[in-house]
C-alpha positions in Angstrom: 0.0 0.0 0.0 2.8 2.5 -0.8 1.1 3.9 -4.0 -1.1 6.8 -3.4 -4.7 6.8 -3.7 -5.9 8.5 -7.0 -8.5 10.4 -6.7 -11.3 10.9 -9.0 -12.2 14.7 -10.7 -15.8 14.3 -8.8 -13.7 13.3 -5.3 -11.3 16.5 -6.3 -13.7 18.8 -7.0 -15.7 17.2 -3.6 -12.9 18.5 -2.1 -12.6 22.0 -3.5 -16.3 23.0 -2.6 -15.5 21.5 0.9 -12.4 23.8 1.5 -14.7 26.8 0.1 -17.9 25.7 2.9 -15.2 25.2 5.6 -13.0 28.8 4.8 -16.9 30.7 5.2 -17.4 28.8 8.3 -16.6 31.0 12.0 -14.1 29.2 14.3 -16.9 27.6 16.3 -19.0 26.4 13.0 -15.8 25.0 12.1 -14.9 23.1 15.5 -18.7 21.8 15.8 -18.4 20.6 12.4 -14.8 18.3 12.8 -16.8 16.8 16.1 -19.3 15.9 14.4 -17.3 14.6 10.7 -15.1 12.5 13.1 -18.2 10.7 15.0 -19.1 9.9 11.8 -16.2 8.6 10.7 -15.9 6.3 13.7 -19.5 5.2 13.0 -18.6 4.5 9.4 -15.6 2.5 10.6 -17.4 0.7 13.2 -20.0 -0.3 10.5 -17.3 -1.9 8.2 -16.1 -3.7 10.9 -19.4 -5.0 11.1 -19.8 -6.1 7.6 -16.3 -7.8 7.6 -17.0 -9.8 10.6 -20.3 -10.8 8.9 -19.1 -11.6 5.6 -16.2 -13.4 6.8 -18.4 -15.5 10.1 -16.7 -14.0 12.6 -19.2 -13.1 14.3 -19.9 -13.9 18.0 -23.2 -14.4 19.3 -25.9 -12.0 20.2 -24.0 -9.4 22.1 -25.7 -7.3 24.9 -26.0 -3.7 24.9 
């Protein structure tokens, strides 16, 4: 995994309107906004888990809350 990831002209330009919300956004907006982009991204991550563990039976059994 030493190659960088291409990214696509959509995922570039993605990224341009991004950095143009972000630079209109006060300090605060800004902080509130990171908060909530990383709890997402640990939710996103916590749902691939998931679906590895399920498509490869690893699952354990019914686990409680």
């Amino acid at each position: 995994m030493n190659q960088p990831v291409e990214l696509s002209l959509e995922q570039q330009f993605s990224i341009r309107s991004f950095e143009t919300q972000v630079q209109n956004m006060s300090r605060e907006q800004a902080q509130d906004f990171l908060v909530k982009l990383y709890e997402q991204m640990i939710v996103r991550e916590n749902m691939y888990k998931q679906f590895l563990r399920h498509q490869w039976g690893l699952e354990a059994g019914p686990q409680m809350p």
